[in-house]
C-alpha positions in Angstrom: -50.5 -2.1 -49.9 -46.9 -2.7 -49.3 -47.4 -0.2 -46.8 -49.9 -1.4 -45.3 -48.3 -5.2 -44.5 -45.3 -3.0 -42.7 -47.5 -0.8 -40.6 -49.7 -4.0 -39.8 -48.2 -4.7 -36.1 -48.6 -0.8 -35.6 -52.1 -0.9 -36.9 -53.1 -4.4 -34.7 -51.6 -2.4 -31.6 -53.7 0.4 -31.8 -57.0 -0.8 -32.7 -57.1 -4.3 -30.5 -58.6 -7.3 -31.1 -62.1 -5.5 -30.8 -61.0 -3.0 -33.3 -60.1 -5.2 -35.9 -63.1 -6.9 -35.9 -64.8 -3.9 -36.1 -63.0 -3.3 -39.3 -63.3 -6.3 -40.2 -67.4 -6.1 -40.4 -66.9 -3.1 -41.7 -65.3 -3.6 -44.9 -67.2 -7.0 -45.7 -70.2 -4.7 -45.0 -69.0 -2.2 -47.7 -67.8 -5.1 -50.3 -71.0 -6.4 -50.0 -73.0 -3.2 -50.7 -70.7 -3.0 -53.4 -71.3 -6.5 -55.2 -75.1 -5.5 -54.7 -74.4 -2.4 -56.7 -72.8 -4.3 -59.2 -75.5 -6.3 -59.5 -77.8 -4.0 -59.9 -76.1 -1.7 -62.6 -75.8 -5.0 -64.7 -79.4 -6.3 -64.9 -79.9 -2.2 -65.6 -77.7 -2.6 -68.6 -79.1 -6.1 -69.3 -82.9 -5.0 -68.8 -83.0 -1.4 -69.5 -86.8 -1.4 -69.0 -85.6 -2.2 -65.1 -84.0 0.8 -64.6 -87.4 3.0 -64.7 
């Protein structure tokens, strides 16, 4: 992480406001798919009759 926050100017300078955004919708994409799949396992767990 610590990493990360010092290569952030690099980082910004390379990908562009565009690019950023891209990332941007990228990972909330990919957090989201991963709450779902959160979700999911625990009304499996929850109502094992669910999970078929």
């Amino acid at each position: 992480t610590a990493l990360l926050f010092r290569m952030a100017p690099t980082i910004n300078g390379l990908l562009g406001r565009t690019g950023i955004y891209i990332v941007t919708r990228l990972m909330g994409l990919i957090m989201a798919a991963m709450g779902v799949e959160f979700i999911a396992n625990g009304l499996r767990h929850l109502f094992p009759v669910l999970g078929g």
